[in-house]
PQR file with spaces between the fields and no chain letter, atoms N, CA, C, O and H, PARSE charges and radii, in Angstrom:
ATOM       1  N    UNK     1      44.569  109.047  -40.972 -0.4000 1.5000
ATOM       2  CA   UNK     1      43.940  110.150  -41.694 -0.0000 2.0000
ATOM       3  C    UNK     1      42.816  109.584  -42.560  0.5500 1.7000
ATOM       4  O    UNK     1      43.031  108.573  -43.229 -0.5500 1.4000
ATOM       5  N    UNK     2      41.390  110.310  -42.580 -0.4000 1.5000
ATOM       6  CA   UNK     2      40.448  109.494  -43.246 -0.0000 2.0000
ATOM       7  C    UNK     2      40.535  110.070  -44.402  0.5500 1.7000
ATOM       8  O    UNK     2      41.340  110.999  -44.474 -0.5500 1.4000
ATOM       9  H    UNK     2      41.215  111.131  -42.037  0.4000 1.0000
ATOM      10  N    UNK     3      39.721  109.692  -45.683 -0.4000 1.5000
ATOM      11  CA   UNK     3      39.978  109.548  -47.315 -0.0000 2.0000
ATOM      12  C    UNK     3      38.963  111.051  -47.209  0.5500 1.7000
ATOM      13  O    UNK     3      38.142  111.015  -46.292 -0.5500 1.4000
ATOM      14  H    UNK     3      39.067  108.938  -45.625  0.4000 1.0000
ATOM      15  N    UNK     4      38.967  111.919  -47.789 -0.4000 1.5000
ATOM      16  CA   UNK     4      38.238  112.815  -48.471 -0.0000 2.0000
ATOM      17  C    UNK     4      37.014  112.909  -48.317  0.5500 1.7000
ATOM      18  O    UNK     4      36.747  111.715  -48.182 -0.5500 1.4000
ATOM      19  H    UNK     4      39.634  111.948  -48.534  0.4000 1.0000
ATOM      20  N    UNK     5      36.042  113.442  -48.232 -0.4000 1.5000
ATOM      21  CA   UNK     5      34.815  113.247  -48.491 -0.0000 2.0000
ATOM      22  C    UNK     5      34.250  113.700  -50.221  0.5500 1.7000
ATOM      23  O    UNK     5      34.205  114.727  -50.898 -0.5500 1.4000
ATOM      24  H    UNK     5      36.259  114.413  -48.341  0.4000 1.0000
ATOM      25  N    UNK     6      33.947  112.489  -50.360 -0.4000 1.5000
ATOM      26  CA   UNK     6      33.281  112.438  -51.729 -0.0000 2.0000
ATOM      27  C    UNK     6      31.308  112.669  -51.607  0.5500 1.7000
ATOM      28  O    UNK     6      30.426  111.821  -51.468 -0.5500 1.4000
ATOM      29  H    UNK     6      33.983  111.654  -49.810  0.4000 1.0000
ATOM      30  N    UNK     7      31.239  114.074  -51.727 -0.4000 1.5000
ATOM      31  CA   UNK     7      30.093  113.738  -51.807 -0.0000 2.0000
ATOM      32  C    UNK     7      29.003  114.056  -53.068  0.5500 1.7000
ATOM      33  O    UNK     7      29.451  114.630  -54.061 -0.5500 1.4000
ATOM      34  H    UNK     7      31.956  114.762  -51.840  0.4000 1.0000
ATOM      35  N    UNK     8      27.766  113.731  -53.029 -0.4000 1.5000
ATOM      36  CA   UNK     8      27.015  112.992  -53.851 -0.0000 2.0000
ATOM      37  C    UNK     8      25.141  113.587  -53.954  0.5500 1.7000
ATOM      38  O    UNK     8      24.444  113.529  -52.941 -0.5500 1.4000
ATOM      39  H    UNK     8      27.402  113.265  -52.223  0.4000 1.0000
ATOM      40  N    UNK     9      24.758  113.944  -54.858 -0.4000 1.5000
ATOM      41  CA   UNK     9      23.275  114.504  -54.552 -0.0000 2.0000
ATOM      42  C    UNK     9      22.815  113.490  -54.233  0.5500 1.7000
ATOM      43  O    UNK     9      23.564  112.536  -54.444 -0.5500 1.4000
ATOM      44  H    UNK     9      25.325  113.992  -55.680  0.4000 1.0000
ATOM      45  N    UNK    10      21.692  113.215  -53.714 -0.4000 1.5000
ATOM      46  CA   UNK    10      20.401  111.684  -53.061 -0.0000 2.0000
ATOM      47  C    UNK    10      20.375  110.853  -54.403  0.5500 1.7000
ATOM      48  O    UNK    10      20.706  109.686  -54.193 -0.5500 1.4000
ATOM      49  H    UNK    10      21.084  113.990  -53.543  0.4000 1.0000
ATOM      50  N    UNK    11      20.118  111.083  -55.536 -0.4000 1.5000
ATOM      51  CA   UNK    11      19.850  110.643  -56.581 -0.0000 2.0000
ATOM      52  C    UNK    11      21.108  109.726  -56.969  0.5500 1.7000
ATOM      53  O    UNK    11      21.116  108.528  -57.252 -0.5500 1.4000
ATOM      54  H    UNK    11      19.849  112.031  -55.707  0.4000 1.0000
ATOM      55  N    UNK    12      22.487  110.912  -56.877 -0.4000 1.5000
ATOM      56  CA   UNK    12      23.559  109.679  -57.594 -0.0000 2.0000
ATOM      57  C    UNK    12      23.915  108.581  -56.295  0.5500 1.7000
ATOM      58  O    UNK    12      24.653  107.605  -56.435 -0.5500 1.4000
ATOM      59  H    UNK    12      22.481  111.885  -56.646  0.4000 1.0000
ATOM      60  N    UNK    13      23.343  108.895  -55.225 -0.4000 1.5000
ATOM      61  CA   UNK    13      24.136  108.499  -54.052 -0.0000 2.0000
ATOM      62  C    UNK    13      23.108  107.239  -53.946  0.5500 1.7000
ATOM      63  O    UNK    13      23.584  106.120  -53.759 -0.5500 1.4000
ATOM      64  H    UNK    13      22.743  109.687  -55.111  0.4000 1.0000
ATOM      65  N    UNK    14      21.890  107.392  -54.050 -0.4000 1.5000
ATOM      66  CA   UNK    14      20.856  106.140  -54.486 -0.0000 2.0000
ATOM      67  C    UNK    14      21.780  105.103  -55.279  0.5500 1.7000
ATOM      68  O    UNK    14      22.252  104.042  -54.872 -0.5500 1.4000
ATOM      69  H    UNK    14      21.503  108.302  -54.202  0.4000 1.0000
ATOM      70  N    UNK    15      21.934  105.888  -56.884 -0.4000 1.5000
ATOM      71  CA   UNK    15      22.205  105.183  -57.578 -0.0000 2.0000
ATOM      72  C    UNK    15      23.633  104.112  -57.459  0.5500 1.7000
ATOM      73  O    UNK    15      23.750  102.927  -57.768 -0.5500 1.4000
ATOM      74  H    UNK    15      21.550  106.750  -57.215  0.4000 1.0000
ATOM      75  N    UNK    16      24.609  105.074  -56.887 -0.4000 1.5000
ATOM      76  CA   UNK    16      26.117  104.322  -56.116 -0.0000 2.0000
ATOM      77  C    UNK    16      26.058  103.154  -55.304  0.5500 1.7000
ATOM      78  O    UNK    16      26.680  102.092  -55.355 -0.5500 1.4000
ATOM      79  H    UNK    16      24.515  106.037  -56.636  0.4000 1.0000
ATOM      80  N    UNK    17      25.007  103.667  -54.400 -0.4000 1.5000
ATOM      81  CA   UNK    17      24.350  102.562  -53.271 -0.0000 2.0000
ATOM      82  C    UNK    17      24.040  101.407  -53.755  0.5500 1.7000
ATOM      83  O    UNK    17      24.506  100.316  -53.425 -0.5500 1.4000
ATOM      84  H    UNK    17      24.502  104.529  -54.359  0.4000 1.0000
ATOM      85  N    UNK    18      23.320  101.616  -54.471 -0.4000 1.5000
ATOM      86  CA   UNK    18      22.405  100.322  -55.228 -0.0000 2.0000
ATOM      87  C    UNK    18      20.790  100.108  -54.251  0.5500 1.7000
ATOM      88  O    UNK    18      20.385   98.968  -54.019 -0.5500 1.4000
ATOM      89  H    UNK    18      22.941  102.502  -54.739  0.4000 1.0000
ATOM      90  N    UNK    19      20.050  101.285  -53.788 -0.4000 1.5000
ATOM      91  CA   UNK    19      19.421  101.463  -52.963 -0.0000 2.0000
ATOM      92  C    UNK    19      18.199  102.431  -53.269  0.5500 1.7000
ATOM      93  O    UNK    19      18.371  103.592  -53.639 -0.5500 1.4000
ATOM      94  H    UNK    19      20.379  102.210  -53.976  0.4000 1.0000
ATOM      95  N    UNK    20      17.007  101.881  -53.092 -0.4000 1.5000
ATOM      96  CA   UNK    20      15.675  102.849  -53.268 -0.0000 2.0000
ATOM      97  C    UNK    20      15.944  104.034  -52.388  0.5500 1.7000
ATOM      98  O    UNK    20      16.926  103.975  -51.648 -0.5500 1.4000
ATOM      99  H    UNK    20      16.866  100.938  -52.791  0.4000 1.0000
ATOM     100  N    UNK    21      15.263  104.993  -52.384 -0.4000 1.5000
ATOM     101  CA   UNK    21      14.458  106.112  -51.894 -0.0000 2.0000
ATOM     102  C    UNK    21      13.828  105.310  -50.141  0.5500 1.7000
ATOM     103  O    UNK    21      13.951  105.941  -49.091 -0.5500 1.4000
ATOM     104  H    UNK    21      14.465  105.040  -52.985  0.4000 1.0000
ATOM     105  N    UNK    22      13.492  104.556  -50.171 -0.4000 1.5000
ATOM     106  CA   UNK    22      12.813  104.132  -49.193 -0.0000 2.0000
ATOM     107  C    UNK    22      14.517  103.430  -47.586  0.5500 1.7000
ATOM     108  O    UNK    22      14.808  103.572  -46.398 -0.5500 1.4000
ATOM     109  H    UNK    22      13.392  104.044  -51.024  0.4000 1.0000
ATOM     110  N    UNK    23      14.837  102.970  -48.423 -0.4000 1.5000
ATOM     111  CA   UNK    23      16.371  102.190  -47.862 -0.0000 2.0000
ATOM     112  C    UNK    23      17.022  103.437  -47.477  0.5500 1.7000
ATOM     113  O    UNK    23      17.499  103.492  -46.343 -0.5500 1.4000
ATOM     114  H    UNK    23      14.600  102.854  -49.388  0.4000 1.0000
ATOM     115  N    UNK    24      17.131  104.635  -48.398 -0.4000 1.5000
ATOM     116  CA   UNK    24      17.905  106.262  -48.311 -0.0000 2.0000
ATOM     117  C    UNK    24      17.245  106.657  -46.857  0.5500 1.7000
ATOM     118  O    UNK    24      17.818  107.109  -45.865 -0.5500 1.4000
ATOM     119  H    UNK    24      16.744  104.590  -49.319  0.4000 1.0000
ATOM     120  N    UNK    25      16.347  106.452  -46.982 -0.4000 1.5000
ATOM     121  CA   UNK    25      15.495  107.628  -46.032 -0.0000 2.0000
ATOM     122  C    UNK    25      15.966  106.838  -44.622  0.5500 1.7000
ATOM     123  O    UNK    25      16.724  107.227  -43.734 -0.5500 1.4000
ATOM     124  H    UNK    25      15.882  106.085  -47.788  0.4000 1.0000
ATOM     125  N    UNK    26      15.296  105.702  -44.750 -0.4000 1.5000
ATOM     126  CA   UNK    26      15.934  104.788  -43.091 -0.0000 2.0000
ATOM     127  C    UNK    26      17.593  105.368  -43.143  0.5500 1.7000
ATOM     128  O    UNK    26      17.714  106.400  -42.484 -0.5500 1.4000
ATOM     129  H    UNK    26      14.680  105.386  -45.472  0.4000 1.0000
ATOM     130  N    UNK    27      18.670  104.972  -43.693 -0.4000 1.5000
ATOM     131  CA   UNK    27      20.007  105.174  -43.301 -0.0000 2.0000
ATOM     132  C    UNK    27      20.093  106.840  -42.930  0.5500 1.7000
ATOM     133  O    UNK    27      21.038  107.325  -42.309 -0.5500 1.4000
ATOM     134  H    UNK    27      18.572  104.134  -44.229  0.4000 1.0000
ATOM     135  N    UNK    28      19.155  107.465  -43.331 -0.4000 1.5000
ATOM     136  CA   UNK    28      19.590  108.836  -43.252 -0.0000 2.0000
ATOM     137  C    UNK    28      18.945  109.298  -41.943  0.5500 1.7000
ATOM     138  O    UNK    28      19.111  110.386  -41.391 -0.5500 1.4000
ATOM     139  H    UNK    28      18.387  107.070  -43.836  0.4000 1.0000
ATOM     140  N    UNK    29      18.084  108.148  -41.498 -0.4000 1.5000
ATOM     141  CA   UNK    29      16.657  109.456  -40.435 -0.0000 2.0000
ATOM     142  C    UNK    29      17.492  108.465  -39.233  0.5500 1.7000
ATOM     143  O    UNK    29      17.579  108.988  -38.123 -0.5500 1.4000
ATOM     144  H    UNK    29      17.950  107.265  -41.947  0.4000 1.0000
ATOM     145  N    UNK    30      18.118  107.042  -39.403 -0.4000 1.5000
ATOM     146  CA   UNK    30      19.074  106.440  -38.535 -0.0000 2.0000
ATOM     147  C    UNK    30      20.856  107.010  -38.094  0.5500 1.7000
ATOM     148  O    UNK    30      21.514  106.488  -37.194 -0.5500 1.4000
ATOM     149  H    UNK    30      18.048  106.617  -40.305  0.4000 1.0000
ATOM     150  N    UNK    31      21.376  108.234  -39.031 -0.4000 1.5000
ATOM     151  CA   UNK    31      22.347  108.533  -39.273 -0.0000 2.0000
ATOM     152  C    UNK    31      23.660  107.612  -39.380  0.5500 1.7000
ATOM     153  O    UNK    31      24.818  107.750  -38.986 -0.5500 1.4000
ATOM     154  H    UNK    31      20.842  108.658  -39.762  0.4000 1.0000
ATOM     155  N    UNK    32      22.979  106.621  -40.080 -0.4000 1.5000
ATOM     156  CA   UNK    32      23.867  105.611  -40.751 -0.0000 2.0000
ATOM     157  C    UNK    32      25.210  106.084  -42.366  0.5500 1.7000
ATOM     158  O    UNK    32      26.344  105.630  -42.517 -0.5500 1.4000
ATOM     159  H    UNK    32      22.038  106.508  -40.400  0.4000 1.0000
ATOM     160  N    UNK    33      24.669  106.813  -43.022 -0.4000 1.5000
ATOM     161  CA   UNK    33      25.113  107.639  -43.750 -0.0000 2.0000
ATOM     162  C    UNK    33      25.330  109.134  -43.036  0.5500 1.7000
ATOM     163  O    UNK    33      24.680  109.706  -42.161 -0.5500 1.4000
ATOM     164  H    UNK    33      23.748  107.182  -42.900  0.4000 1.0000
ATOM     165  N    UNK    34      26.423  109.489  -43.722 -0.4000 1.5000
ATOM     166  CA   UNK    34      26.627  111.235  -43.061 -0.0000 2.0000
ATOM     167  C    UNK    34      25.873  111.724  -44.524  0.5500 1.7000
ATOM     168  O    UNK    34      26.199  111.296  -45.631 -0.5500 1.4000
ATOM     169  H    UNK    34      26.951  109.024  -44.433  0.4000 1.0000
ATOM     170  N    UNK    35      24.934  112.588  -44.297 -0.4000 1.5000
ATOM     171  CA   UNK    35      24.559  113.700  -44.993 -0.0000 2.0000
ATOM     172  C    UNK    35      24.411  115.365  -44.756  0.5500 1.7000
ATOM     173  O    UNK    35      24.389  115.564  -43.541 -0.5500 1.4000
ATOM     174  H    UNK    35      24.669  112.936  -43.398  0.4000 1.0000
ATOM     175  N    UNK    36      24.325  116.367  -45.359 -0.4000 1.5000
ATOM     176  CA   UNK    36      24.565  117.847  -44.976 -0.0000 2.0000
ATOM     177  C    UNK    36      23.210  118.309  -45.761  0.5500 1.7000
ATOM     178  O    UNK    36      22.447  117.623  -46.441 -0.5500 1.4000
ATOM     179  H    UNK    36      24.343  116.205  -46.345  0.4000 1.0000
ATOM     180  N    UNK    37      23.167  119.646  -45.454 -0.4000 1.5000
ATOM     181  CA   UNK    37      21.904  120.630  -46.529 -0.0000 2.0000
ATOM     182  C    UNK    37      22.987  121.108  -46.911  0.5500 1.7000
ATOM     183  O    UNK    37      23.921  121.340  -46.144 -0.5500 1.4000
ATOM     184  H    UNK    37      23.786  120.203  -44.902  0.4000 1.0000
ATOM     185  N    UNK    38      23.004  121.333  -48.232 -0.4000 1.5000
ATOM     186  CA   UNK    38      23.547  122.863  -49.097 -0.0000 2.0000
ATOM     187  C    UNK    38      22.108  123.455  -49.419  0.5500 1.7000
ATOM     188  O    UNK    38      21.444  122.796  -50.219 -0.5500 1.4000
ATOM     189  H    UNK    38      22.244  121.145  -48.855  0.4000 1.0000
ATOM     190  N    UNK    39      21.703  124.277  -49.052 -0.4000 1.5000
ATOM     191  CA   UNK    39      20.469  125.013  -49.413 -0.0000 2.0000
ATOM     192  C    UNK    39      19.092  123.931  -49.298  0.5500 1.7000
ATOM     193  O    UNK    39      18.821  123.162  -48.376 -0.5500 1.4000
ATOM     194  H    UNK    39      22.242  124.813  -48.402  0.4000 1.0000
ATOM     195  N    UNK    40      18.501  124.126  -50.318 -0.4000 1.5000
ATOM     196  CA   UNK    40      17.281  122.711  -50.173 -0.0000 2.0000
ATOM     197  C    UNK    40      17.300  121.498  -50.635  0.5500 1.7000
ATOM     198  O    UNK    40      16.403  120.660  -50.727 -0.5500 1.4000
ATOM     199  H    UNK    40      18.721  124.751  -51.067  0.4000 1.0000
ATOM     200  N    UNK    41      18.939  121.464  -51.055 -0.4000 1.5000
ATOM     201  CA   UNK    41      19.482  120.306  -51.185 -0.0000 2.0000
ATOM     202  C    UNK    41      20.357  119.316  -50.264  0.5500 1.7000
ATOM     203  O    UNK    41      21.347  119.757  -49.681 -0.5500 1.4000
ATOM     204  H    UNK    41      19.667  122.145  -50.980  0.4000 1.0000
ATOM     205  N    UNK    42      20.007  118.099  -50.156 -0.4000 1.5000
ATOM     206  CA   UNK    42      20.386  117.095  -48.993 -0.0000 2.0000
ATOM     207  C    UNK    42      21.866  116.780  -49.616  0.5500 1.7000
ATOM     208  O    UNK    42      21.533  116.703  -50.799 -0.5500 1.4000
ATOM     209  H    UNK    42      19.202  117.740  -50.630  0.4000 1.0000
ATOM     210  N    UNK    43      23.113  116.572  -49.616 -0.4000 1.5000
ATOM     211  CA   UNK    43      24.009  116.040  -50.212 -0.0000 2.0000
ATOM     212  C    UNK    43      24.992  114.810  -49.143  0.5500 1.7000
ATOM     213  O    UNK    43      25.453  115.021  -48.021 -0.5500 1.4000
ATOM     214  H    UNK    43      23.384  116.635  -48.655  0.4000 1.0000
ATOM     215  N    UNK    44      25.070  113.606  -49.929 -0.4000 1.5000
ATOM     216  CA   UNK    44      25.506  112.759  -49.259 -0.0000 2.0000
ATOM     217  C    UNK    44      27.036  112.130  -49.561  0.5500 1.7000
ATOM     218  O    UNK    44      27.433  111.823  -50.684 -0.5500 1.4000
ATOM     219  H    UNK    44      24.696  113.435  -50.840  0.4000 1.0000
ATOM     220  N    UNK    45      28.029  111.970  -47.964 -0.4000 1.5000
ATOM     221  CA   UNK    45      29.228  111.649  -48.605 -0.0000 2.0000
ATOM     222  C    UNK    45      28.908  109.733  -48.851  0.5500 1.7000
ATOM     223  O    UNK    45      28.397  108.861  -48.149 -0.5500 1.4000
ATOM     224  H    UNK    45      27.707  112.220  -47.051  0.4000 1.0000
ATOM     225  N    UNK    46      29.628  109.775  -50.433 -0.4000 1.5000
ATOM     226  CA   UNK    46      29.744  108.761  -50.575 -0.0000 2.0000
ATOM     227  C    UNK    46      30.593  107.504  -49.633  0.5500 1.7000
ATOM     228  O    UNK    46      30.026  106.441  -49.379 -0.5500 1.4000
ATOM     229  H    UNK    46      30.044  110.483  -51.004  0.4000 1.0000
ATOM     230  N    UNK    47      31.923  107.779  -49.198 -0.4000 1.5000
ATOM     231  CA   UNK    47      32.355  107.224  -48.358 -0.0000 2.0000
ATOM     232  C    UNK    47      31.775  106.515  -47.442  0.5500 1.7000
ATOM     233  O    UNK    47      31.883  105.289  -47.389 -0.5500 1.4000
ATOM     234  H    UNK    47      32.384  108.643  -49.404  0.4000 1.0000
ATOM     235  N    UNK    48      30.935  107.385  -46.427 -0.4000 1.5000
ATOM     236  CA   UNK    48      29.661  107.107  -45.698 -0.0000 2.0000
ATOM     237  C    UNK    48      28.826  105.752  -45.806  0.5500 1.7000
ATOM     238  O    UNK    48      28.490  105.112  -44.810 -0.5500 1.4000
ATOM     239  H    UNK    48      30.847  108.381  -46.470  0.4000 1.0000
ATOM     240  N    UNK    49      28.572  105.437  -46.909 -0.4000 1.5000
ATOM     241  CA   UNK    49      27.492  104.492  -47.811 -0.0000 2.0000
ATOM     242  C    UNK    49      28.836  102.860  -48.367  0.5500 1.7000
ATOM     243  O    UNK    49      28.513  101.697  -48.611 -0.5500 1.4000
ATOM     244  H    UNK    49      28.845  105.957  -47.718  0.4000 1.0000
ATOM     245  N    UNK    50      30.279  103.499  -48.382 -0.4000 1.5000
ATOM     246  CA   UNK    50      31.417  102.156  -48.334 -0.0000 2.0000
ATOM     247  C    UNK    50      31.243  101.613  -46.984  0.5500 1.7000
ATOM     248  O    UNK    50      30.704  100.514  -46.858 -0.5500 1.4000
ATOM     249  H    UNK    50      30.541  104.443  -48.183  0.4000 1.0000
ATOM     250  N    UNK    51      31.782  102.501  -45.606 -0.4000 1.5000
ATOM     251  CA   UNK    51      31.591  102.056  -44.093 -0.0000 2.0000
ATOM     252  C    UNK    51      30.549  101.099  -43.656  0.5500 1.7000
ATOM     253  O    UNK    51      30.655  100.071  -42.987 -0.5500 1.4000
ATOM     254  H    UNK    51      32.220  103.395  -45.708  0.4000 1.0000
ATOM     255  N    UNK    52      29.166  101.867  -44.370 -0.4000 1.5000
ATOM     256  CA   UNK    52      27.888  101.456  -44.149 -0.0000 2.0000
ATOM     257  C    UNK    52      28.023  100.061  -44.654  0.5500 1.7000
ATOM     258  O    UNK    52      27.516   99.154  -43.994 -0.5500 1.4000
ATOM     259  H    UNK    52      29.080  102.701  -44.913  0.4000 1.0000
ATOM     260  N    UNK    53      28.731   99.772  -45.887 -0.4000 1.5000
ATOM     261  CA   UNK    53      28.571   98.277  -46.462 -0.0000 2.0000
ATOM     262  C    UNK    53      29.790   97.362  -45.988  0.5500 1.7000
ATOM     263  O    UNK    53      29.874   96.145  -46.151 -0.5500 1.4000
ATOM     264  H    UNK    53      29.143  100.509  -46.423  0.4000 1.0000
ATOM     265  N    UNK    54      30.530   98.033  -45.490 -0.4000 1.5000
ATOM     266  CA   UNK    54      32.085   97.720  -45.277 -0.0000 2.0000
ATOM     267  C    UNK    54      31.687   97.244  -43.600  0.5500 1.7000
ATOM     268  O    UNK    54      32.446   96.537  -42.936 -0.5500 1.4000
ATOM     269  H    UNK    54      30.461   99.022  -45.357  0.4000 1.0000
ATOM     270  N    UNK    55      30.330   97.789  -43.071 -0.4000 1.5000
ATOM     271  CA   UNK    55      30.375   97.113  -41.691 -0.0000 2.0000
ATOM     272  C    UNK    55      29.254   96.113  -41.663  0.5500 1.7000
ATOM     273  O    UNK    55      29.152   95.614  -40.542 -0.5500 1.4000
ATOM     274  H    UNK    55      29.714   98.363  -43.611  0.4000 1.0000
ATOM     275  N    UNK    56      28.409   95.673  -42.501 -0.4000 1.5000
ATOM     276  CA   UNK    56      27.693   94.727  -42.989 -0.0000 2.0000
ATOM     277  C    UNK    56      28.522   93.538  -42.400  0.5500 1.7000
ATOM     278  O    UNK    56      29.753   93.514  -42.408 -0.5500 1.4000
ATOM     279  H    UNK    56      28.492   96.078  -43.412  0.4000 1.0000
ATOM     280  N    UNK    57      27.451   92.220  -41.713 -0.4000 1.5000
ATOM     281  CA   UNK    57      28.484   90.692  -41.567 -0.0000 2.0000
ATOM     282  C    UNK    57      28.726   90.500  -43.167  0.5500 1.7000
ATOM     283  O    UNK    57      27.987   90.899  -44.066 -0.5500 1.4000
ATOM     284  H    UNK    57      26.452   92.239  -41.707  0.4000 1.0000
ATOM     285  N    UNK    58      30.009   89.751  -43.296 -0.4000 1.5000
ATOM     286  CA   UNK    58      30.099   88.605  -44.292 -0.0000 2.0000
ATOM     287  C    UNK    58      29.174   87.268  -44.366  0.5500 1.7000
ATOM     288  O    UNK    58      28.833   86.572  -43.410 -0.5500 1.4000
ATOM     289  H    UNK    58      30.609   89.427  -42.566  0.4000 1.0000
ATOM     290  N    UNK    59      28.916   87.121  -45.467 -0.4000 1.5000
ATOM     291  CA   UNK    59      28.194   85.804  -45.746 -0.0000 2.0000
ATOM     292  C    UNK    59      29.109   84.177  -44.924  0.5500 1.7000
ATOM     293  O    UNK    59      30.236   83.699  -45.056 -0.5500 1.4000
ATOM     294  H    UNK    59      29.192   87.687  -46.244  0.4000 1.0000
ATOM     295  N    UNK    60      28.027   83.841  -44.202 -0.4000 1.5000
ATOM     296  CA   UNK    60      28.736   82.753  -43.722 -0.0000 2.0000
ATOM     297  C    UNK    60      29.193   82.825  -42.703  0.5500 1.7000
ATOM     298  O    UNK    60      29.232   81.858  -41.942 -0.5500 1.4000
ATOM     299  H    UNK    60      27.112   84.230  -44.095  0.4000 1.0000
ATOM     300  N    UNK    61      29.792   84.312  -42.330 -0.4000 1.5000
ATOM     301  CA   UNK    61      30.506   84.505  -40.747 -0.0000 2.0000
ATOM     302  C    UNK    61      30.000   83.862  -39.734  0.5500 1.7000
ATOM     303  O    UNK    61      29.147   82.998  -39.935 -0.5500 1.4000
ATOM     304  H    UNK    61      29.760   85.097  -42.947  0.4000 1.0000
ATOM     305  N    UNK    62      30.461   84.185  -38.391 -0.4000 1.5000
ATOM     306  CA   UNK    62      30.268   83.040  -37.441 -0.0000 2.0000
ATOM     307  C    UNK    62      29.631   84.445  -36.750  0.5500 1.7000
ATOM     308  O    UNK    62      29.473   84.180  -35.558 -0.5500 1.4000
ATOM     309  H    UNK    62      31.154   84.887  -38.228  0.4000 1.0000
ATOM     310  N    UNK    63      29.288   85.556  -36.964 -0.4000 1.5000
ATOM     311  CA   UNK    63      28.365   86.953  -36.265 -0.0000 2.0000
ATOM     312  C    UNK    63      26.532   85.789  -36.592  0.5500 1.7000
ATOM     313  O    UNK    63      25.481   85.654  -35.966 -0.5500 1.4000
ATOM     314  H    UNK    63      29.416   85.771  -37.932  0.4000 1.0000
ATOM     315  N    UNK    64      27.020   85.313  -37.708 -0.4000 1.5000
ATOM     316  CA   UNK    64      25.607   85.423  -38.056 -0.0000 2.0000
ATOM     317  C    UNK    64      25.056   83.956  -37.010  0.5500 1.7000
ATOM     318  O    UNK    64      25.735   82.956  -36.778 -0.5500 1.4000
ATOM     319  H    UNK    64      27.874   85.423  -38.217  0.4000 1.0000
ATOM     320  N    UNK    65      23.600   84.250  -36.506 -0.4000 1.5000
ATOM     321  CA   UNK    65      22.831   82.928  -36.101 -0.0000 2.0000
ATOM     322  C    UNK    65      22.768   81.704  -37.181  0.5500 1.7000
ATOM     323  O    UNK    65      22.490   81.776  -38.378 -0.5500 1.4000
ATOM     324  H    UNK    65      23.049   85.062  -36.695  0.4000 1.0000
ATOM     325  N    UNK    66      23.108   80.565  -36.403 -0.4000 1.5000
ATOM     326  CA   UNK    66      22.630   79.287  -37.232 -0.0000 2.0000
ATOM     327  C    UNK    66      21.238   78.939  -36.938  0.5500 1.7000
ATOM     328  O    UNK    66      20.741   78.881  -35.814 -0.5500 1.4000
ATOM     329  H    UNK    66      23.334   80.507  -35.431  0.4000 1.0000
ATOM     330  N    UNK    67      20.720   78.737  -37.935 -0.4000 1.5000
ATOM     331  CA   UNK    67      18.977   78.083  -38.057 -0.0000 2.0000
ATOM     332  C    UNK    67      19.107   77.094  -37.181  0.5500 1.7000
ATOM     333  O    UNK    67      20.041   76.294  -37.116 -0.5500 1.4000
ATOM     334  H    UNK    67      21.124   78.784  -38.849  0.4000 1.0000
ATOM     335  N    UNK    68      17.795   77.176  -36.245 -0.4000 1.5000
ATOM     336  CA   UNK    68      17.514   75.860  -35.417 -0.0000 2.0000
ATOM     337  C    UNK    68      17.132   74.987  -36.581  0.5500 1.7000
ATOM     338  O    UNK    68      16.760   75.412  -37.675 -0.5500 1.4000
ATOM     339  H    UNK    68      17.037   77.825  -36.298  0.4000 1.0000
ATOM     340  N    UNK    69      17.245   73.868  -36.277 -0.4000 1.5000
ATOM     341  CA   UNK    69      16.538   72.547  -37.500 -0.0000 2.0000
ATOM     342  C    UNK    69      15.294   72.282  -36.432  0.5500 1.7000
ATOM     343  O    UNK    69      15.498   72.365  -35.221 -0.5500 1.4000
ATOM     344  H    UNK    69      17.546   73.523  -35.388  0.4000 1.0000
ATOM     345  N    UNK    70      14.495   72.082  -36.765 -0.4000 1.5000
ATOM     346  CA   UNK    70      13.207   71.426  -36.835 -0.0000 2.0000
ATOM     347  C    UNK    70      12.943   69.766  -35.865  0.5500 1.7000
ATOM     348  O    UNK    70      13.377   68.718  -36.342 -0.5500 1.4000
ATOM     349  H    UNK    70      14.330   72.014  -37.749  0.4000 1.0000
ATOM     350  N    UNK    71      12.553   69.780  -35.160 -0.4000 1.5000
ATOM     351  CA   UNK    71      12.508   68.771  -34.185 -0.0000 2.0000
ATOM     352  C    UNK    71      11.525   67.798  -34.844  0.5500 1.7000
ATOM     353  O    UNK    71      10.401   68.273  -35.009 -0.5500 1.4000
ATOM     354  H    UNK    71      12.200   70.632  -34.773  0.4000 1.0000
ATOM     355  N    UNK    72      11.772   66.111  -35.394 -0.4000 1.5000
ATOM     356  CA   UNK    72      11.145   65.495  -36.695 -0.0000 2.0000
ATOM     357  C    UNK    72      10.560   64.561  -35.113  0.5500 1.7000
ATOM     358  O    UNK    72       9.787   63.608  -35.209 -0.5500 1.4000
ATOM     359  H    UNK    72      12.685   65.725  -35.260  0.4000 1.0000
């Protein structure tokens, strides 16, 4: 069963994020975040924006490429 939807105007949902206006707009026009209209307002579930960071690699993981070194 999934958690509730908590959701959030653009502004607090920016601010939750830790994310410009510019970062909002890509996750939203990518449907990386779930967002709805209530009228001419965009409202975003917060949850949405945990997944989004919750599916991010970890630092260090073995997802991520190792740097070629430099041929001396």
């Amino acid at each position: 069963e999934s958690a509730p939807h908590r959701w959030a105007t653009r502004r607090e949902a920016m601010i939750y994020g830790r994310m410009g206006s510019t970062k909002m707009n890509e996750l939203l026009q990518s449907k990386s975040i779930l967002a709805k209209k209530h009228g001419r307002k965009v409202i975003i579930d917060l949850n949405s924006i945990d997944a989004f960071y919750g599916a991010l690699p970890n630092v260090g993981s073995a997802s991520q490429k190792p740097q070629q070194q430099a041929a001396a």
